[in-house]
C-alpha positions as CSV (number, residue, x, y, z in Angstrom):
1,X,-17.1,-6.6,-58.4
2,X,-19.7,-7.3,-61.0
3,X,-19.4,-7.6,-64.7
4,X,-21.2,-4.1,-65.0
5,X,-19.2,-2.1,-62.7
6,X,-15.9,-3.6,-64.5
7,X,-16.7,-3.1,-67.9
8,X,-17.3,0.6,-66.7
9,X,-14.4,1.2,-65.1
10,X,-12.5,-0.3,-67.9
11,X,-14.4,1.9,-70.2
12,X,-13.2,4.8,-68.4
13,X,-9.7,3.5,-68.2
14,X,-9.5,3.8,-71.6
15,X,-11.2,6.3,-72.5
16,X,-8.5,8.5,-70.1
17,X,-5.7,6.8,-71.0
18,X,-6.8,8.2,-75.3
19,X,-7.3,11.2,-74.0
20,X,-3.9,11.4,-72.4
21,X,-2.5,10.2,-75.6
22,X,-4.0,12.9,-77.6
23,X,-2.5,15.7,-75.2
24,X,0.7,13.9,-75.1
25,X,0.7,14.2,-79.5
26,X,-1.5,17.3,-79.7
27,X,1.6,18.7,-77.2
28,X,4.2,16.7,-79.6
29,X,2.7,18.2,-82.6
30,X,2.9,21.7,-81.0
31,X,6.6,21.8,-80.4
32,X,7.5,21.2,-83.4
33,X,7.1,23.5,-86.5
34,X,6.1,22.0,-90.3
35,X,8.5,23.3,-93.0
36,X,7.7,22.3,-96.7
37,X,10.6,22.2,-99.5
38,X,9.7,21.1,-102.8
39,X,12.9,20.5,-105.6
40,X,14.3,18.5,-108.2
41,X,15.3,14.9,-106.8
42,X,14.7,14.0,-110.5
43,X,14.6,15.2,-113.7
44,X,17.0,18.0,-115.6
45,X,17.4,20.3,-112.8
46,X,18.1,17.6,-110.3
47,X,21.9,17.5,-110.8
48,X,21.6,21.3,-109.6
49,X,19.2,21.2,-106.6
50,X,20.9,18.0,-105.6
51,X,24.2,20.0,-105.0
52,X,22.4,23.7,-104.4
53,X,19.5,23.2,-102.6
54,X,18.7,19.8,-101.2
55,X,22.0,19.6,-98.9
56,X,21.6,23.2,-97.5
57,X,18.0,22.4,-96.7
58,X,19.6,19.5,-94.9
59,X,22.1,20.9,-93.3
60,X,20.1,23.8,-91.5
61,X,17.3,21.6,-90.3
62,X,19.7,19.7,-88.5
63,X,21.8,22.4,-87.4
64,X,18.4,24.5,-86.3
65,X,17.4,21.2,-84.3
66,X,20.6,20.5,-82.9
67,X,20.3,23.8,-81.0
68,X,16.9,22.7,-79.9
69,X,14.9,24.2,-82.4
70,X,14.0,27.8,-83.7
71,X,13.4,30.2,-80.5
72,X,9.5,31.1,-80.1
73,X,8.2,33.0,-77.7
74,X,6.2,29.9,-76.0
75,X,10.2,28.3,-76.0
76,X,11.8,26.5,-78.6
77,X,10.3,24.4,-81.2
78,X,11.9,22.1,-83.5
79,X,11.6,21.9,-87.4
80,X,9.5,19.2,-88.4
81,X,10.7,19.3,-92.5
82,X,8.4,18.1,-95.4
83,X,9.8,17.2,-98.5
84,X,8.7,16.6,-102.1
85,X,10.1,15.9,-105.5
86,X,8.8,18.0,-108.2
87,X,10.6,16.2,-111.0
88,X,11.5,19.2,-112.7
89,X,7.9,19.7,-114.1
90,X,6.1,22.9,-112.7
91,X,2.8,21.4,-112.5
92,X,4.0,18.9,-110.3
93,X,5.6,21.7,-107.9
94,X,2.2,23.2,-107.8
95,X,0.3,20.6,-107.0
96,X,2.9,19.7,-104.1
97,X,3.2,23.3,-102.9
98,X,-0.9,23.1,-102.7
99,X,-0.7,19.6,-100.7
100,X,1.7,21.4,-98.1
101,X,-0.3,24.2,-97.7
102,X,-4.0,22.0,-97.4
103,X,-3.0,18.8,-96.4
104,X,0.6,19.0,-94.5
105,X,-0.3,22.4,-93.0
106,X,2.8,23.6,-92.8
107,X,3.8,26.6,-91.1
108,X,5.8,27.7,-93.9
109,X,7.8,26.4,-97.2
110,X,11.3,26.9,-98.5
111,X,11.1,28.6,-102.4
112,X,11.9,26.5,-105.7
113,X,14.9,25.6,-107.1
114,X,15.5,27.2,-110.3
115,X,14.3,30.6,-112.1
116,X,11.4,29.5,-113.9
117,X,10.0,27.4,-111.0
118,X,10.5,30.4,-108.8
119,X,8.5,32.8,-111.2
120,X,5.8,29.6,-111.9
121,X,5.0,28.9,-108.4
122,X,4.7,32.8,-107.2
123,X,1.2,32.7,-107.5
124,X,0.7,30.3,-105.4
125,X,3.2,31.0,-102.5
126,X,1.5,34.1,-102.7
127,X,-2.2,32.4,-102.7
128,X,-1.3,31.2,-99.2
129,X,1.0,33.9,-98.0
130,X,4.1,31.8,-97.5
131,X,7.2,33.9,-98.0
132,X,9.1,33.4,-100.8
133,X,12.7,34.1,-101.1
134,X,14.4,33.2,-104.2
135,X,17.5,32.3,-103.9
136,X,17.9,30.6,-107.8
137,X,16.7,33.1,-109.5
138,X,17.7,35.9,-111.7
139,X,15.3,38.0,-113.5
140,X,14.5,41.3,-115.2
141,X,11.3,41.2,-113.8
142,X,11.8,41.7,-110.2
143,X,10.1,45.4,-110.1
144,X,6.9,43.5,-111.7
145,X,7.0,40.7,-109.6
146,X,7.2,41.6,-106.3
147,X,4.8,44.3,-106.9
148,X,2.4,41.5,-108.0
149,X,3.5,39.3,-104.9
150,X,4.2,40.9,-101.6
151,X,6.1,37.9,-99.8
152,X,8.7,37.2,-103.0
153,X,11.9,38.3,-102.4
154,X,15.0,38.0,-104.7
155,X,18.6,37.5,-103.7
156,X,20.5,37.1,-106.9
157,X,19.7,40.2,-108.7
158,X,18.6,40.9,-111.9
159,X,19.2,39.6,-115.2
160,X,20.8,43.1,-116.5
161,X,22.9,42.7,-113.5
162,X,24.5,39.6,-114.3
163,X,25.0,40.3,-117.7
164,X,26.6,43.8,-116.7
165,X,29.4,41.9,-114.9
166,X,30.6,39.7,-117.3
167,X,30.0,42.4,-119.9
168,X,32.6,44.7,-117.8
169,X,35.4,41.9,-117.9
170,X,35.0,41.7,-121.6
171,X,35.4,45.0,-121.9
172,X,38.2,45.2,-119.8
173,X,39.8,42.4,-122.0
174,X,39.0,44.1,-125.2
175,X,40.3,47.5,-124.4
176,X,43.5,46.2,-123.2
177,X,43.9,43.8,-126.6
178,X,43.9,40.7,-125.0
179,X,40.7,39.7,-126.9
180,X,39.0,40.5,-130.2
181,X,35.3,41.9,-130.3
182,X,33.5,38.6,-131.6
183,X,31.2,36.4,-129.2
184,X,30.2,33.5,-129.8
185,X,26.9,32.8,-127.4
186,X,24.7,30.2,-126.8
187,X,21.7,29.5,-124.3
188,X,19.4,27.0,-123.0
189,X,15.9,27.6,-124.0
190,X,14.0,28.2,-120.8
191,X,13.2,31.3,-118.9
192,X,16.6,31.5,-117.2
193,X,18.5,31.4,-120.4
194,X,16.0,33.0,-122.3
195,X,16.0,36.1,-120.7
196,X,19.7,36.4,-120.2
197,X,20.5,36.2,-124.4
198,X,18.0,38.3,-124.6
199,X,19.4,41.2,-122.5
200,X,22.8,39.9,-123.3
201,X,22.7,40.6,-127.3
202,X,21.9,44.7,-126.7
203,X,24.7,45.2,-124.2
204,X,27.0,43.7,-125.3
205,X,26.5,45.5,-128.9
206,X,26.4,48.2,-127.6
207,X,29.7,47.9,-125.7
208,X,31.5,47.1,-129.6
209,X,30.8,43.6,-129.6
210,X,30.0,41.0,-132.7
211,X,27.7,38.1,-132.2
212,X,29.6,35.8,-134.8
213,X,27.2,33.1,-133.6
214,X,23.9,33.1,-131.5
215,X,22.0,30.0,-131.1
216,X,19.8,28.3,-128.7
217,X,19.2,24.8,-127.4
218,X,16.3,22.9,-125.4
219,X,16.8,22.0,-122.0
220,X,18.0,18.3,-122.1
221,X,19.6,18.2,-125.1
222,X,21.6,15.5,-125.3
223,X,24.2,16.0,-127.9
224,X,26.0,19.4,-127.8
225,X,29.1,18.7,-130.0
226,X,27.0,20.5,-132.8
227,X,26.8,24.2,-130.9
228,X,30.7,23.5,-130.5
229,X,31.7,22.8,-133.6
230,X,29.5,25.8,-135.0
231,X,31.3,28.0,-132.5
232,X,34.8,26.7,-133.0
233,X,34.1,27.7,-136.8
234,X,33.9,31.4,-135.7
235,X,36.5,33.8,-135.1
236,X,35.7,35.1,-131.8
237,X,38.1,34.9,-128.7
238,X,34.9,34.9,-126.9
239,X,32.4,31.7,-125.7
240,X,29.2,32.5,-123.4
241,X,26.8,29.9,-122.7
242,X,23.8,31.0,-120.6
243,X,23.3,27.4,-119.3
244,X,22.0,24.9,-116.8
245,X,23.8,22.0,-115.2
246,X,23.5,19.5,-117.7
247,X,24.6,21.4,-120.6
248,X,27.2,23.4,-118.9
249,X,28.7,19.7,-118.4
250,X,27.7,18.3,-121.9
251,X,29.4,22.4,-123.3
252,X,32.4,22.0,-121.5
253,X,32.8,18.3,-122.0
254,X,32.3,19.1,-126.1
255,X,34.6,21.8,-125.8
256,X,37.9,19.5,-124.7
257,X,36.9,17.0,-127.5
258,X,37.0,19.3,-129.9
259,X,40.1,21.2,-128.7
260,X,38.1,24.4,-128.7
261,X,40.8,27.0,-127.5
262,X,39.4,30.1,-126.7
263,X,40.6,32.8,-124.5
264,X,37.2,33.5,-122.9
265,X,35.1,30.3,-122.0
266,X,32.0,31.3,-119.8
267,X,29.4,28.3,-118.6
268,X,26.4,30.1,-116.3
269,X,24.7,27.4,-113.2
270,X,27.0,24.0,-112.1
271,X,30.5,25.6,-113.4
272,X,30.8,26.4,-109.6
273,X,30.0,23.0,-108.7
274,X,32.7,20.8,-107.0
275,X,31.5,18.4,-109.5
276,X,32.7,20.2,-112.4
277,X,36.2,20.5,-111.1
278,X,36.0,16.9,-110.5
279,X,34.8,15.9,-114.2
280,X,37.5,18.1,-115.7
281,X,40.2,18.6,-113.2
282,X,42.9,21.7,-114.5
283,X,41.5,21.6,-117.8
284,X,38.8,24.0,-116.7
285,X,42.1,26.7,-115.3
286,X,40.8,30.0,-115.8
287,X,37.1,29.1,-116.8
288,X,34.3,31.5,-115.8
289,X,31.2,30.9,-115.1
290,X,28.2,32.3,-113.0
291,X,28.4,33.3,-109.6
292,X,30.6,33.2,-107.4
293,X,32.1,33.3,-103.4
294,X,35.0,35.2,-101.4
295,X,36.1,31.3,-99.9
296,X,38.6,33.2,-97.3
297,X,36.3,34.7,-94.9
298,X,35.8,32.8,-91.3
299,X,32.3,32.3,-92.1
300,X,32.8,31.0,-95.4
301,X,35.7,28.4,-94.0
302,X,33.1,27.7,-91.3
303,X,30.0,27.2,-93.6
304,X,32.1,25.0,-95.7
305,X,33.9,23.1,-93.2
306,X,30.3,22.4,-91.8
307,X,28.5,21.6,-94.6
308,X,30.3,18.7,-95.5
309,X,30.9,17.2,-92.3
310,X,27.0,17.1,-92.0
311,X,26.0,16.4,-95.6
312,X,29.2,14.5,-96.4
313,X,29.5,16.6,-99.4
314,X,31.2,19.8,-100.3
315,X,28.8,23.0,-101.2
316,X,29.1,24.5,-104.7
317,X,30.9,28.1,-104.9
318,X,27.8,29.8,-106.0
319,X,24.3,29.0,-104.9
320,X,25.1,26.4,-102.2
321,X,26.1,29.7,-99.7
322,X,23.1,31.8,-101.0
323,X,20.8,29.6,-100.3
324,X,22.0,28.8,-96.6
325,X,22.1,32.5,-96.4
326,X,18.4,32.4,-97.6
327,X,17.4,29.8,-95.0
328,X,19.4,31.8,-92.1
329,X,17.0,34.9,-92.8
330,X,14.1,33.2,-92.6
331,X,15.1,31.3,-89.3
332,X,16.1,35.2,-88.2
333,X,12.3,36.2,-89.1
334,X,10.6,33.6,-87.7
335,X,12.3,33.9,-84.5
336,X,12.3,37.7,-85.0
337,X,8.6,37.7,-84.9
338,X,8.2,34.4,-82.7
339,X,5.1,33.0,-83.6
340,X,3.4,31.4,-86.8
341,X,2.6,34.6,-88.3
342,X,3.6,34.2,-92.4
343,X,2.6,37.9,-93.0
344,X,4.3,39.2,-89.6
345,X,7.6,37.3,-91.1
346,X,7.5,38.6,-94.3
347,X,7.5,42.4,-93.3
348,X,10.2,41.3,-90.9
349,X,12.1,40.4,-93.8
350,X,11.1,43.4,-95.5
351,X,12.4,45.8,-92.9
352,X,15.6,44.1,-91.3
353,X,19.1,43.3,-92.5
354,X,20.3,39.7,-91.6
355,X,24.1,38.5,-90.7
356,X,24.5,35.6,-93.0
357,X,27.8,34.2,-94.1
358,X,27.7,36.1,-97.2
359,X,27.3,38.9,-94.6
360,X,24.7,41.5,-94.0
361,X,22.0,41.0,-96.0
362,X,19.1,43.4,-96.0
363,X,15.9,44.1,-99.3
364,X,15.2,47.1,-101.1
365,X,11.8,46.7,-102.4
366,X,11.9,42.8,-101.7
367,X,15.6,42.7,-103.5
368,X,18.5,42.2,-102.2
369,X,21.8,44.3,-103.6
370,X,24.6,41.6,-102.5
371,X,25.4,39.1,-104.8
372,X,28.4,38.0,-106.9
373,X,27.7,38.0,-111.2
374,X,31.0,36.1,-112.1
375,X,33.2,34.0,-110.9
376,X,36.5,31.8,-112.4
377,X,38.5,28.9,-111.7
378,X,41.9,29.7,-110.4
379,X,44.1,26.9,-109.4
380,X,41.3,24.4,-107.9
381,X,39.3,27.4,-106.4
382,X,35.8,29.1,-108.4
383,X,36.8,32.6,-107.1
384,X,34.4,36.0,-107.5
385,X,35.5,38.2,-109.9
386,X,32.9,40.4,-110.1
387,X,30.4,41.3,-107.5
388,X,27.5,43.8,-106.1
389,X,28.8,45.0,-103.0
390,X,31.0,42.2,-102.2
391,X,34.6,42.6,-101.0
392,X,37.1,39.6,-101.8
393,X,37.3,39.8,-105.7
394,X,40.2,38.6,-107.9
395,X,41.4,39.9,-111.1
396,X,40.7,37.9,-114.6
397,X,43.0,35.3,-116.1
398,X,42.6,34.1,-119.6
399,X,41.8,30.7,-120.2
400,X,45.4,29.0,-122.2
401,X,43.6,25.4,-123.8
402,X,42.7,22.3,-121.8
403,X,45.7,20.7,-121.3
């Protein structure tokens, strides 16, 4: 064989064996389907999404993909997942949501952690048709927004919602004289607390309270011990804080230095969190707080059980089930439709009810009606007091010091 008729059948060689490489990725790259999540791994809302979100995100990929994948109709495809750390700054949530819709592709992208990321980044799940279903979120604005934005859906409820329900146990504890009428209420200065003072101060006038003291706080503040000691100096039998993880710690933390002994002590986002009964062990008996779970039902025990044998963690008694929930309907829709199709998905979602372990879940005008508003620690357990079409609640105990 000559030198010429070698180096051309080497050439060809070659040039076969890249093309069978590029079927066998281009065939790779076609089982598999690309799922974006973007969240606090730093930042102030970490410590939420770190517990919440992150290990639920976690823990269905790798259940999905231990089953071989989500069920299309050209067979069973496995989730290829995407992940970004917005750092707690919106603008940095954008601009990752726009690299996984421009740059990663991806077939579709699990929605923010938080309230005011959800509402921030709307426009642009929207932009690109992703659906968005916001499982961290509670808002007045739900009628507005998902007019606005036809693939957001909410699964929390409103803000007059979750004010309602711990409104109702105060007014339970009132009329029976186990508590005066004076509040005491405090919030974190962002969107989420924001809105719930402000749709907290009305009702709960209106239902005979007193706000003996209403102040607000940024988001981060490091030392708390003052909003304590100005509540303590109050006569109300009543504490609400509308608050995020790190000041529902840094409240409750305050609020056993001081000795603060109230018979109503209400922390919103992380009181559910295992975390918190590990920081503060019985003193927290009887605490409410936002949220909520029935932790009897089989699929609850199952979730649970699951959850931390995968992640090696335990799931919060709140947010951690809702947003498994969240991530089971759109693994329903996707396979319900069976195809990359975001718009197809999203009126699937629109027009189906979902078993998920918090049960059947189905959207009225992209909202969901089944959620818990208030939960409380009773002996080692954050149990739903208070719910929207939810079975499993428990009656109110009033909190008896720290000690």
């Amino acid at each position: 064989m000559n030198k010429r008729k070698f180096l051309a059948r080497a050439t060809a060689g070659l040039t076969t064996l890249a093309a069978a490489s590029l079927l066998s990725f281009t065939a790779l790259a076609a089982d598999t389907i690309k799922i974006g999540t973007v969240a606090p791994k730093t930042g102030p809302l970490a410590g939420g999404s770190l517990v919440s979100q992150w290990p639920n995100v976690d823990l269905w990929v790798h259940e999905v993909n231990e089953r071989g994948g989500l069920k299309m109709k050209e067979g069973q495809k496995k989730i290829e997942l995407i992940a970004y750390d917005d750092k707690t700054n919106p603008t940095e949530h954008i601009k990752a949501v726009q690299r996984l819709a421009t740059q990663d592709k991806v077939d579709f992208i699990i929605a923010p952690y938080g309230t005011g990321f959800n509402i921030a980044a709307a426009p642009i799940y929207s932009k690109y048709g992703y659906p968005q279903i916001a499982v961290t979120s509670v808002t007045d604005q739900i009628g507005e927004l998902t007019e606005r934005f036809p693939s957001l859906f909410f699964t929390l409820g409103d803000t007059t919602s979750f004010v309602a329900g711990l409104k109702d146990v105060l007014v339970k504890l009132k009329d029976s004289g186990e508590i005066n009428n004076k509040i005491a209420m405090v919030n974190v200065a962002d969107a989420f607390g924001i809105e719930l003072a402000d749709v907290a101060r009305p009702l709960l006038q209106e239902a005979g309270f007193e706000l003996v003291y209403d102040k607000s706080y940024p988001l981060g503040t490091p030392d708390l011990s003052p909003i304590i000691k100005g509540a303590k100096a109050t006569e109300a039998d009543s504490f609400i804080a509308w608050s995020y993880p790190p000041d529902t710690f840094g409240l409750t933390e305050q609020a056993v230095i001081e000795n603060y002994d109230v018979k109503v002590f209400y922390t919103a986002v992380a009181t559910a969190f295992p975390a918190y009964a590990g920081k503060f062990g019985s003193k927290i008996e009887n605490v409410l707080g936002a949220g909520g779970v029935n932790p009897d039902t089989d699929e609850m025990k199952a979730y649970r059980a699951r959850h931390e044998e995968v992640t090696g963690k335990a799931p919060d008694y709140w947010a951690s089930a809702n947003t498994y929930a969240s991530l089971q309907i759109l693994e329903a829709a996707i396979e319900g439709v069976g195809e990359v199709d975001r718009e197809a998905v999203t009126n699937y979602i629109k027009s189906n009810t979902f078993d998920t372990i918090m049960g059947p879940i189905n959207f009225d005008d992209q909202n969901s009606n089944r959620f818990w508003t208030v939960g409380q620690w009773q002996e080692g357990v954050f149990r739903g007091v208070v719910s929207s079409n939810i079975e499993g609640a428990v009656d109110v105990k009033l909190k008896d010091g720290w000690n």
